[in-house]
C-alpha positions as CSV (number, residue, x, y, z in Angstrom):
1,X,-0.2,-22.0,-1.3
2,X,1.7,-18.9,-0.5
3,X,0.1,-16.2,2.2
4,X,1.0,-12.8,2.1
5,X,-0.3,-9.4,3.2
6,X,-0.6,-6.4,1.1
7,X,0.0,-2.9,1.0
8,X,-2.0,-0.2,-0.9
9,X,-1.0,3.5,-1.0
10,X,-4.1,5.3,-2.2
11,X,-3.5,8.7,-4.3
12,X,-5.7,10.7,-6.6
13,X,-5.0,9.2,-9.5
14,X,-2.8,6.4,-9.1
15,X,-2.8,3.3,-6.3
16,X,0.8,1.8,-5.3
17,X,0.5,-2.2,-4.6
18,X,2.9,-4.0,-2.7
19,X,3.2,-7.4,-1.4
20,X,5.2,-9.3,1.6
21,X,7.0,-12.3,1.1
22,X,5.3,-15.5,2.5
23,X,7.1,-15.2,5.6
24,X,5.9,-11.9,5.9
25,X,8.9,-10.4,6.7
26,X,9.4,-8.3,3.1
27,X,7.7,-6.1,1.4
28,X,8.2,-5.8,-2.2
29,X,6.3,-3.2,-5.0
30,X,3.3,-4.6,-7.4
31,X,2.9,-1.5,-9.3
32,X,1.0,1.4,-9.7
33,X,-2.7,1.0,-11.0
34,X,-5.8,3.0,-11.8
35,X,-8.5,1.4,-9.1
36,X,-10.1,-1.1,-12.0
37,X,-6.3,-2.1,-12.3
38,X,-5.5,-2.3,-8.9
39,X,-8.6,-4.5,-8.3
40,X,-8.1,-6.8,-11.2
41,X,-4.3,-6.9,-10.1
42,X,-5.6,-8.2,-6.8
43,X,-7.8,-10.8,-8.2
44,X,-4.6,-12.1,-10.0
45,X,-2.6,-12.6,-6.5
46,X,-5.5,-14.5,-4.7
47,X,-4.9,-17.0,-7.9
48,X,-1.8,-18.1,-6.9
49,X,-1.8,-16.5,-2.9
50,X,-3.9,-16.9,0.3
51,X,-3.8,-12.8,1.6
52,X,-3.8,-12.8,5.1
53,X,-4.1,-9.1,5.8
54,X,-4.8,-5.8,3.6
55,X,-2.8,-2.5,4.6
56,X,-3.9,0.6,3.7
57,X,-1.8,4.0,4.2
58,X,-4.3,6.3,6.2
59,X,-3.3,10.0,5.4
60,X,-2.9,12.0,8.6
61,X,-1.2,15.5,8.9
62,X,1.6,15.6,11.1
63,X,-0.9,17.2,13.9
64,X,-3.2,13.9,13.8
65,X,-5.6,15.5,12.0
66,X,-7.7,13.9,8.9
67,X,-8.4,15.5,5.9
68,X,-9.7,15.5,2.3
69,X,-7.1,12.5,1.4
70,X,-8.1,10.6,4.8
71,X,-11.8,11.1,3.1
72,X,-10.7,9.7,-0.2
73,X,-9.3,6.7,1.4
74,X,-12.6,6.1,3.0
75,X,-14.5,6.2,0.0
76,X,-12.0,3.7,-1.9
77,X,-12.1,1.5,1.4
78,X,-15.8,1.6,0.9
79,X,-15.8,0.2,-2.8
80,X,-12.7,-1.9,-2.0
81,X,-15.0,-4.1,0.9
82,X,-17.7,-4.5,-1.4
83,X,-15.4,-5.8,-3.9
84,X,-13.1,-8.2,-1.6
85,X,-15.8,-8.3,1.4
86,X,-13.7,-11.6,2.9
87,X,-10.3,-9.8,2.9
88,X,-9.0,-8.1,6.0
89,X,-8.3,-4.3,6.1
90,X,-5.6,-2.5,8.8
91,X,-5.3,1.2,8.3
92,X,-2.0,2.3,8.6
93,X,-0.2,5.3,9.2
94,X,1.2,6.8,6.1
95,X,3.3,9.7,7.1
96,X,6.6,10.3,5.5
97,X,6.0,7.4,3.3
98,X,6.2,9.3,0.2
99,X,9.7,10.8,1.5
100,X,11.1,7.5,2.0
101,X,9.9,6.5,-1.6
102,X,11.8,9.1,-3.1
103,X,15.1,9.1,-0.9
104,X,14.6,5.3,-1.8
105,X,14.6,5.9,-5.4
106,X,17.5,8.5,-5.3
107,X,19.9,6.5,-3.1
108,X,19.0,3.4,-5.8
109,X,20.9,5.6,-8.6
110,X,18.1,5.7,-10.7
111,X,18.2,9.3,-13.8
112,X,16.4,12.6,-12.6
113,X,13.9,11.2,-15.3
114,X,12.5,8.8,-13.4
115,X,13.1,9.9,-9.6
116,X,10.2,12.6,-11.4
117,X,8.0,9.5,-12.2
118,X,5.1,10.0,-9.7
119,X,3.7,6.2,-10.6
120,X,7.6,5.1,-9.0
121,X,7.2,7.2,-6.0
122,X,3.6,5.7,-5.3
123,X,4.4,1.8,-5.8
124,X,7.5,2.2,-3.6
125,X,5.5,4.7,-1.1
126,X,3.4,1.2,-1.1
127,X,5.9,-0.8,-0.2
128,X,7.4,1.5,2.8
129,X,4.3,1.3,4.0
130,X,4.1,-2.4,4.1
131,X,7.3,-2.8,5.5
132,X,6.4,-0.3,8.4
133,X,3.3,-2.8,9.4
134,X,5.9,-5.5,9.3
135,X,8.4,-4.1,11.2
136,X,6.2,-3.0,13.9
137,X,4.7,-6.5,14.8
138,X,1.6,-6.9,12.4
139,X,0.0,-9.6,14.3
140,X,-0.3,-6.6,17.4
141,X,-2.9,-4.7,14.8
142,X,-6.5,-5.7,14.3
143,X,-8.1,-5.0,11.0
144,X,-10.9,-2.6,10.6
C-alpha cells in the first residue's frame, strides 16, 4: 500500500485537497470540495493509501497575528479529529500560498476564464502548501 501525506487549504466555502507522491517528495491537487466532499474524498484515499501525515494551511497575517480565518480553521480542525481521530494533523504556514496558486495558474497558460475560477486557485493553493512541508524537511515538524 501507498503512504502519502496530505494537504488541506481551508477557505469559506471551498477546501483545496492535495496529495504527495509515495515518496513524499510531490505534491499534486485533489480538488476542491465542500467539507462533506472533502471528508468523503478522504475516506476514498485511505482505500487505496496509508496517510502518514495531514497538513493544514494555518492562516496568519504577515505580522504573526491570527485572525477570524485562523478561527475557522480551528473549528474545521475540531470536526475534522472527530471524524479521522487516528490521522495526524501539522498546521502549516499558509502565507502567500494563494499568490503562488495564481502566478502558478497564469504561468501554466491557462484563459482569463479560469485563472478567475476561485475552486482552481484553492486546490492548487493546497498543493503549494503541501509542497512547502515537503520542501522544508517534514519529518522536523510534529503534528498537533
Amino acid at each position: 500500500m501507498f503512504v502519502r501525506t496530505l494537504g488541506i487549504d481551508v477557505g469559506e466555502k471551498r477546501t483545496g485537497l492535495a496529495q504527495s507522491d509515495p515518496t513524499g517528495t510531490f505534491a499534486t491537487t485533489v480538488g476542491t470540495f465542500d467539507e462533506a466532499g472533502l471528508f468523503a474524498r478522504i475516506e476514498d484515499i485511505r482505500r487505496s493509501t496509508e496517510i502518514r501525515m495531514v497538513v493544514v494551511g494555518w492562516p496568519i497575517s504577515l505580522k504573526g497575528e491570527e485572525g477570524e480565518a485562523t478561527r475557522r480553521v480551528e473549528a474545521f480542525l475540531a470536526r475534522f479529529g472527530k471524524r479521522f481521530p487516528e490521522l495526524p494533523v501539522v498546521k502549516w504556514d499558509e502565507r502567500f500560498t494563494s499568490v503562488m496558486a495564481q502566478q502558478t495558474i497564469l504561468a501554466s497558460g491557462v484563459g482569463r476564464k479560469k485563472r478567475q475560477d476561485k475552486a482552481r486557485v484553492d486546490t492548487v493553493a493546497a498543493a503549494h502548501l503541501l509542497q512547502s512541508y515537503l520542501d522544508h524537511g517534514s519529518a522536523s515538524h510534529r503534528p498537533v
